[in-house]
KEPA-713303 format. One record per residue (C-alpha): residue in one letter; y, z, x. Coordinates in steps of 0.1 Angstrom, whole numbers, padded with zeros to 4 digits, always signed. Layout:
% KEPA-713303
aYZX ...
END
This chain:
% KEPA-713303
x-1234-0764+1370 x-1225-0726+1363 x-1238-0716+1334 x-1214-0699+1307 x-1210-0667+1293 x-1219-0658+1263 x-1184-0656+1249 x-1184-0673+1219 x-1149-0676+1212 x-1135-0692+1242 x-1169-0719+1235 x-1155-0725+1203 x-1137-0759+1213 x-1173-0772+1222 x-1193-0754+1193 x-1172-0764+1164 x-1174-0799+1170 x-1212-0799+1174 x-1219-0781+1148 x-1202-0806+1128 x-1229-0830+1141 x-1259-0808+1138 x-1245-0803+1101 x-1243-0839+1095 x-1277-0844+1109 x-1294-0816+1093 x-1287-0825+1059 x-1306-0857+1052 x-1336-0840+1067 x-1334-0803+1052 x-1337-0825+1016 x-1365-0849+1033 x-1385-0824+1044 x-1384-0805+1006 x-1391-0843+0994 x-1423-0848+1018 x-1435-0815+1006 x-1435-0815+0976 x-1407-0790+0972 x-1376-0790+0954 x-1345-0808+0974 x-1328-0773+0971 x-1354-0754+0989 x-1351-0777+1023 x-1313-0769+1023 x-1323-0729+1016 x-1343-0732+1047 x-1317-0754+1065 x-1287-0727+1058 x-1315-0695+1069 x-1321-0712+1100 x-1287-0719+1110 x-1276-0686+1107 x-1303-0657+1100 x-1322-0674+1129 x-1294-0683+1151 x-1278-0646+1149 x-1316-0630+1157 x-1325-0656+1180 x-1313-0652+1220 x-1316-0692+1223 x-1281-0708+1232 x-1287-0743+1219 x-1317-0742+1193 x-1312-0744+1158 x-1339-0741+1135 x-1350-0751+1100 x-1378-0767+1078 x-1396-0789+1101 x-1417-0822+1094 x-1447-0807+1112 x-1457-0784+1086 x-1454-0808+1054 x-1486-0816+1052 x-1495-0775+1051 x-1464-0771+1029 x-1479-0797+1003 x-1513-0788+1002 x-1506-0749+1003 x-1484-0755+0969 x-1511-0777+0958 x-1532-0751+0963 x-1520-0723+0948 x-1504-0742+0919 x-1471-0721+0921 x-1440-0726+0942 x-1438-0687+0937 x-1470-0676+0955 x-1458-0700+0983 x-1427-0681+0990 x-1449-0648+0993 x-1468-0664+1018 x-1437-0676+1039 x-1424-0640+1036 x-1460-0633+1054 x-1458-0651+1074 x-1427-0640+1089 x-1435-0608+1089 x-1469-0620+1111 x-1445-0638+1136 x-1425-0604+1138 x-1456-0592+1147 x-1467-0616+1172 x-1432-0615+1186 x-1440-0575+1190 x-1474-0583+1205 x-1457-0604+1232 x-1476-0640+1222 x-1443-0660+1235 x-1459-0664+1265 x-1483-0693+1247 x-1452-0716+1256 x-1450-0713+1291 x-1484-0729+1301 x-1471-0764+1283 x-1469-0791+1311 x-1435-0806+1316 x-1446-0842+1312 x-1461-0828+1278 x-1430-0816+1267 x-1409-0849+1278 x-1434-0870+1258 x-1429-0845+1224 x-1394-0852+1229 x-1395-0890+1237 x-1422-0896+1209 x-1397-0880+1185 x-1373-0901+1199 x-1393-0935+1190 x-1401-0918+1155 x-1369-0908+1147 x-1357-0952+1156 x-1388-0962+1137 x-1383-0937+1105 x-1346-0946+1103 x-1340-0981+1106 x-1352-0987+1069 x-1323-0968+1061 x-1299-0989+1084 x-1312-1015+1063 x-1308-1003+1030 x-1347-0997+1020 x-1342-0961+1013 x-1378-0961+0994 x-1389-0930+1019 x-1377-0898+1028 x-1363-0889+1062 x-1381-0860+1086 x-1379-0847+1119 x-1412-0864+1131 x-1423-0884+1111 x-1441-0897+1074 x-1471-0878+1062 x-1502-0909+1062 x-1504-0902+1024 x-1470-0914+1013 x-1466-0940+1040 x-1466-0946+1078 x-1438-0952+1101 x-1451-0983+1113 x-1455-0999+1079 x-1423-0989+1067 x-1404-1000+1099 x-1416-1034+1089 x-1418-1035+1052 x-1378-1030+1057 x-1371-1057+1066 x-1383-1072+1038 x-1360-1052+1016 x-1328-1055+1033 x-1295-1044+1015 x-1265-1064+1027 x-1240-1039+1026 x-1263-1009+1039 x-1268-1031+1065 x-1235-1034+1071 x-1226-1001+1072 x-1255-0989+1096 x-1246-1018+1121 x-1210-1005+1122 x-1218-0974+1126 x-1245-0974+1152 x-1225-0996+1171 x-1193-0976+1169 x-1212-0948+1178 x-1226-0965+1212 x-1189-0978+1222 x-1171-0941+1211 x-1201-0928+1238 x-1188-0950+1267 x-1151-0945+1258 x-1153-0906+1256 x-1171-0904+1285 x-1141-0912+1308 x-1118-0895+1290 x-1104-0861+1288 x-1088-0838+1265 x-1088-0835+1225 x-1110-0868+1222 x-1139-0852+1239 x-1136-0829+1211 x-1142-0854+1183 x-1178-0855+1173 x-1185-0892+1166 x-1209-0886+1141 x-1179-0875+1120 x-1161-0909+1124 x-1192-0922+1115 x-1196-0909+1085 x-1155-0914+1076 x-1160-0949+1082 x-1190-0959+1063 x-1175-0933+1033 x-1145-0963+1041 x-1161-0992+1038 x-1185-0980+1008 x-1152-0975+0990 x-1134-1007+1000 x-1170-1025+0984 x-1165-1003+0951 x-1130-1012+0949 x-1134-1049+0955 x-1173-1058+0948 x-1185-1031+0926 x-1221-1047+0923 x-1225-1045+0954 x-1212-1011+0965 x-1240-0989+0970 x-1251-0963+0947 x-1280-0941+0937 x-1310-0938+0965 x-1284-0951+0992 x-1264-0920+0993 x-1267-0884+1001 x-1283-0864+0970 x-1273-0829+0962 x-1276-0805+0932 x-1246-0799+0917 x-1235-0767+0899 x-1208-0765+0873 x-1210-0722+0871 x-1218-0695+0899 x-1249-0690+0876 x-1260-0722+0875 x-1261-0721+0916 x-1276-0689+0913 x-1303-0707+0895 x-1316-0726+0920 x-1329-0701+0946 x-1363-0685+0939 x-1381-0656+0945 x-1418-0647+0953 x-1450-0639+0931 x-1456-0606+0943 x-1485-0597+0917 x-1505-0620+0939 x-1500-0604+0975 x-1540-0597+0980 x-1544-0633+0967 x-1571-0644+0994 x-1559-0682+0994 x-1523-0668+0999 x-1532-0644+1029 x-1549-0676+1043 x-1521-0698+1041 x-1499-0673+1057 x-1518-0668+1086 x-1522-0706+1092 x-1483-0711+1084 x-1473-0681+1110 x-1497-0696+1134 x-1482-0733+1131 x-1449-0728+1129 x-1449-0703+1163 x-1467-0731+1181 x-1439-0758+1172 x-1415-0735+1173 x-1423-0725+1215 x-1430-0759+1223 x-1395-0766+1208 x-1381-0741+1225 x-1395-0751+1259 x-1380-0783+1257 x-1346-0773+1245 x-1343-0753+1277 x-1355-0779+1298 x-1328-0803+1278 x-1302-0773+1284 x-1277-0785+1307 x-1271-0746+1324 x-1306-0743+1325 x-1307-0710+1305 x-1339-0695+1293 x-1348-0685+1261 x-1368-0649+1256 x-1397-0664+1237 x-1409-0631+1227 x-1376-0626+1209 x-1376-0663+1195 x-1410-0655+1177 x-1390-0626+1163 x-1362-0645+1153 x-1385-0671+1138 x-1399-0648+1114 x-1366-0631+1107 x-1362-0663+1093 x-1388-0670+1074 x-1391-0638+1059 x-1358-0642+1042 x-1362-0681+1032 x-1392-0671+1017 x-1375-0641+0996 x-1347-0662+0984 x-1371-0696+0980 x-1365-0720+1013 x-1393-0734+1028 x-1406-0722+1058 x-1383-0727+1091 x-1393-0736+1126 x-1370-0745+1161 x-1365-0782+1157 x-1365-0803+1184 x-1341-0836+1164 x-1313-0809+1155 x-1314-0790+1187 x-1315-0825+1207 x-1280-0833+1188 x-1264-0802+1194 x-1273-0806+1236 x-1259-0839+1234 x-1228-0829+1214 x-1219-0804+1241 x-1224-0773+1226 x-1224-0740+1249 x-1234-0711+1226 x-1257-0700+1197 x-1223-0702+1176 x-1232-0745+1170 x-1262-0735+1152 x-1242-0708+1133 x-1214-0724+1124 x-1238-0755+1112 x-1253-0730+1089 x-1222-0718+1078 x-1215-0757+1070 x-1245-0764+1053 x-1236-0734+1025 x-1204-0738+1020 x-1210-0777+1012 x-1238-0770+0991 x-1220-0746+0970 x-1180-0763+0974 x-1187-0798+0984 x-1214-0812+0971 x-1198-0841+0955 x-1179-0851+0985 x-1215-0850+1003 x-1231-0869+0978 x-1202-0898+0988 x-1222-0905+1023 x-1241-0934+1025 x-1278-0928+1044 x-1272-0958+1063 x-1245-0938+1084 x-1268-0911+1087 x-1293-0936+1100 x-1271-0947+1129 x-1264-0911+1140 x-1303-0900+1139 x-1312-0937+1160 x-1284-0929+1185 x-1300-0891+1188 x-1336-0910+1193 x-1326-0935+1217 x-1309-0908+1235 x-1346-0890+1236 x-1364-0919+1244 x-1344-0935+1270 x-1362-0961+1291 x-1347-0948+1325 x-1373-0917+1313 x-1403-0941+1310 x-1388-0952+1346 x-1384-0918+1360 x-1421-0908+1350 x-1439-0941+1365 x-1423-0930+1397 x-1440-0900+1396 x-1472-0911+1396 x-1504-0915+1367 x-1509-0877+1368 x-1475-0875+1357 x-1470-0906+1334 x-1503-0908+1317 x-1501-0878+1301 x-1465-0883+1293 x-1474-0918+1275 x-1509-0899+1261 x-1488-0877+1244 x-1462-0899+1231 x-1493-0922+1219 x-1508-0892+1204 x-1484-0878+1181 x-1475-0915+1170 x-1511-0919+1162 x-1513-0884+1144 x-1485-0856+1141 x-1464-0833+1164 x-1489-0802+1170 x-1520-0823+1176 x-1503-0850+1194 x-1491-0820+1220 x-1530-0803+1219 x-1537-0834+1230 x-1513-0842+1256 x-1523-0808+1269 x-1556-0814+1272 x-1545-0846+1290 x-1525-0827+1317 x-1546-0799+1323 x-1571-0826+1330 x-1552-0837+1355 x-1534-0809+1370 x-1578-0796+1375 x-1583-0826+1391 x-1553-0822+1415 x-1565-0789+1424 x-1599-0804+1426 x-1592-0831+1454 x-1568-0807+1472 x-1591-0780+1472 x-1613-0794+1501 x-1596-0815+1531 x-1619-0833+1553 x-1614-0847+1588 x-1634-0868+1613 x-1626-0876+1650 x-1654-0891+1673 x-1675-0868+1654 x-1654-0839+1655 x-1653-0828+1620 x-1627-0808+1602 x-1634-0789+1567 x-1606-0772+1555 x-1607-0756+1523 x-1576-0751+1500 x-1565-0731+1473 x-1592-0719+1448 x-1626-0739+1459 x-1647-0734+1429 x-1684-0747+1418 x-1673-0778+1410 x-1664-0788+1443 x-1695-0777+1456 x-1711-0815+1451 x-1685-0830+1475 x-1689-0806+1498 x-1726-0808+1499 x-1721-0843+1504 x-1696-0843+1530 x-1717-0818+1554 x-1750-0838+1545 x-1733-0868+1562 x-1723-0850+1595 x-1744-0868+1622 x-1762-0852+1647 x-1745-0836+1681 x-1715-0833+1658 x-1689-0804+1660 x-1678-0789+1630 x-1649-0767+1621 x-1650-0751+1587 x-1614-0733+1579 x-1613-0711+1554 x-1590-0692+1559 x-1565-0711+1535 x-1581-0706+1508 x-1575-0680+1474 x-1606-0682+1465 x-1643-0694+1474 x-1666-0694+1444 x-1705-0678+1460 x-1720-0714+1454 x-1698-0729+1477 x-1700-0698+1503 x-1741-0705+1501 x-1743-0741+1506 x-1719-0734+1535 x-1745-0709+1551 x-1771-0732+1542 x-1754-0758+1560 x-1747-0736+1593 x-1783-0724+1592 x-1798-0761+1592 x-1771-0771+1621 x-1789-0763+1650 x-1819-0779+1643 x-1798-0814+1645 x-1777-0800+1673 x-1746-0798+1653 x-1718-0768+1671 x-1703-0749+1637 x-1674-0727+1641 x-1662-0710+1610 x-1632-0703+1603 x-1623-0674+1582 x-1603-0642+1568 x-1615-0607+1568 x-1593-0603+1539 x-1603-0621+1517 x-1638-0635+1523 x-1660-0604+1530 x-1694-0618+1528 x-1697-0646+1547 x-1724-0657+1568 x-1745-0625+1547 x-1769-0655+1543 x-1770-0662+1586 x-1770-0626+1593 x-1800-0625+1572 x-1818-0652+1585 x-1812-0642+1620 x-1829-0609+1612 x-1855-0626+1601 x-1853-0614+1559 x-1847-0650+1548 x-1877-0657+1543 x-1877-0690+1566 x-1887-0694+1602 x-1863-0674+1626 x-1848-0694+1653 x-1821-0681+1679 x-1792-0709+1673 x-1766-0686+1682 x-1747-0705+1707 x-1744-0732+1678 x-1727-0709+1653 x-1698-0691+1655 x-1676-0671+1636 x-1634-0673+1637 x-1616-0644+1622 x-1580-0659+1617 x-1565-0632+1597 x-1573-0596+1609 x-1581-0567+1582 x-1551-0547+1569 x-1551-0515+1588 x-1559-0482+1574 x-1526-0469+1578 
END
């Protein structure tokens, strides 16, 4: 699939739509994310409408969108806590941007790039799972706690105890609404996919939302009691004057700017949100149908672009998100103009619309943020991975099980961990290849043979039996750590004495040095006894010196 250019008005067709569905998605959780930190509702949506478009005009991604992101609550909360005014939190977001502007400068981006794939595919699945687990209360009416991108910070509740305590508090007609709509949503998937034209155009999370605004309105026509109300709908401010919306954006405390608690908190809220923001960028590119690749040195740039001007105007801090850019892939759009335009969407309903918003039940909402998560957490990828092998799909499932068990950034140190584990012990078992016919042994060495695989290969020679003959090729290999190269020559000097032929293998190139030990011992500076064994060791040259010339 060609990939296409960036011209954003003929893209338009496919943007539009999706940003209608990254808008529809982004709301419930810009005002979840202000609720789970403590925050005023208005200051997620800040943040929401600064991502869209300050960050998606700086930023060179085609398909992330950004915003305030579950993964720093917890820092959010405590940093307010902390310094006891929402005031001196803003100047420490504007720091923080202007650290990442920095870092973008300083060419950090590159952090991103040394994430393991199956890493990345398990960030993405476990926010798949969360997002099923944290929204089904909501299909079912219990709308007790606030939605996020990943998940419910331990102190206000877990995801696992408030999957189940749902179903304990089930509202009939939420749960009406959510089934509808989550089913519709399936079906319009299979039917649009074999069609052509206008329909494709249709974002279904649109129709969702029309019909449960439908149904809501049939109950308050006919069954007022039982119509919902309050908690089960879309909350937003509401201003009756240009000053009164004028009233609800912030600006910072500047008198405490050498404020030690507020230089800390910026440097752990630049360092944070980079992190999430390119291992969120990493996997939108690998979700990216074309296959395009974001600068990540620019995106760190763009990121604190962002931030810097939420902070000035009172937003909360704003990373890539992986639930909003996951919905804006699978709504088809091509460009940056998606994010944009969902920005665009975002202010214009907070300052135009807000009444009409405030009509959505969250129950609709629910079944568009479940469809996104089951489209993250597929089991064909579960499938795909198991067929790979354990090094693959254990630390896939290790980091899925990880940031369930804790949050997004240490769930991924974790899984990281995991996969460099095993991608050290893939180079470890390749890194020496041994062979044995009727006692003709083969010892190829691979790759970078370091210190730790000195053991095996100590062990392997040890075994050799006598009147053996031995090849040793290293001529493969990058790299021979001087342990290895010794118990080698240690080896070749013993072999004689149990009649064992060596021939080494070897490239001028690149292993200079070896046999220093034989040479020695052969000239009698060893300090053992001198014995003439030449006709059992000899010495290969496979790949001749580079000429002088």
């Amino acid at each position: 699939m060609a990939a296409p250019r960036a011209n954003y008005f003929k893209s338009l067709s496919s943007d539009i739509p999706s940003s209608i569905v990254v808008f529809l998605v982004a709301l419930p959780l810009c005002l979840g994310v202000a609720l789970a930190s403590n925050a005023s509702p208005f200051s997620g949506l800040i943040a929401g409408i600064v991502g869209g478009i300050v960050v998606g005009f700086a930023s060179k991604s085609h398909l992330s969108v950004s915003g305030p992101a579950a993964g720093l609550t917890v820092i959010v909360a405590a940093a307010i806590a902390t310094l006891q005014s929402f005031e001196a939190f803003l100047l420490a977001v504007v720091l923080a941007g202007v650290l990442q502007i920095i870092l973008g400068f300083l060419k950090a981006g590159v952090i991103g790039d040394y994430v393991p794939n199956g890493v990345i595919k398990g960030m993405l699945a476990a926010i798949g799972l969360i997002l099923i687990l944290n929204q089904v209360p909501h299909l079912l009416g219990d709308d007790s706690h606030f939605e996020t991108d990943e998940g419910v910070i331990p102190e206000k509740g877990n995801i696992f105890s408030n999957f189940i305590n749902a179903f304990a508090h089930i509202t009939p007609v939420a749960f009406l609404i959510g089934g509808v709509c989550l089913a519709f949503h399936f079906v319009w998937e299979k039917i649009v996919a074999k069609q052509k034209g206008f329909i494709k155009a249709v974002p279904a999370p649109l129709l969702v939302v029309l019909i449960a605004v439908g149904i809501n309105y049939y109950f308050q026509s006919s069954q007022p009691a039982s119509a919902l109300v309050g908690d089960h709908l879309v909350k937003i401010p509401i201003a009756n004057s240009p000053n009164e919306f004028l009233s609800f954006f912030n600006t910072p405390d500047w008198s405490r700017i050498f404020d030690y608690n507020v230089l800390t908190i910026a440097v752990t809220l630049a360092l944070v949100a980079s992190l999430e923001s390119l291992l969120s960028i990493e996997a939108v590119d690998d979700l990216d149908p074309y296959q395009r690749v974001t600068p990540t040195n620019r995106e760190l740039k763009a990121q604190g672009l962002g931030n810097l001007v939420s902070g000035l105007i009172g937003g909360l801090p704003v990373t890539s998100v992986i639930v909003r850019s996951s919905a804006n892939v699978n709504s088809g759009a091509k460009t940056k103009m998606s994010a944009i335009l969902h920005g665009v969407l975002l202010l214009v309903s907070v300052a135009f619309l807000p009444f009409v918003l405030n009509m959505i039940p969250k129950a609709a909402l629910a079944a568009v943020l479940i469809f996104t998560g089951y489209k993250l957490a597929k089991p064909s990828l579960f499938k795909s991975f198991y067929k790979k092998g354990w090094d693959q799909f254990l630390p896939f499932v290790i980091t899925i099980v990880a940031i369930l068990a804790t949050d997004l950034l240490k769930g991924v140190i974790i899984g990281i961990g995991v996969g460099l584990f095993f991608s050290f012990r893939s180079n470890f078992r390749s890194a020496v290849f041994v062979v044995n016919d009727n006692n003709k042994y083969l010892f190829r060495l691979r790759k970078d043979v370091s210190f730790l695989n000195k053991a095996i290969i100590k062990r392997k020679l040890e075994e050799v039996p006598e009147g053996s003959s031995v090849i040793i090729d290293a001529s493969r290999a990058d790299f021979i750590d001087r342990d290895v190269i010794e118990t080698i020559e240690d080896f070749m000097i013993a072999a004689p004495l149990k009649d064992i032929h060596v021939e080494l293998k070897k490239s001028n190139l690149r292993d200079q040095g070896f046999n220093e030990k034989i040479a020695d011992h052969k000239n009698g500076t060893s300090g053992g006894p001198v014995r003439n064994h030449d006709k059992s060791v000899s010495v290969k040259t496979d790949v001749p010196a580079p000429s002088k010339n």
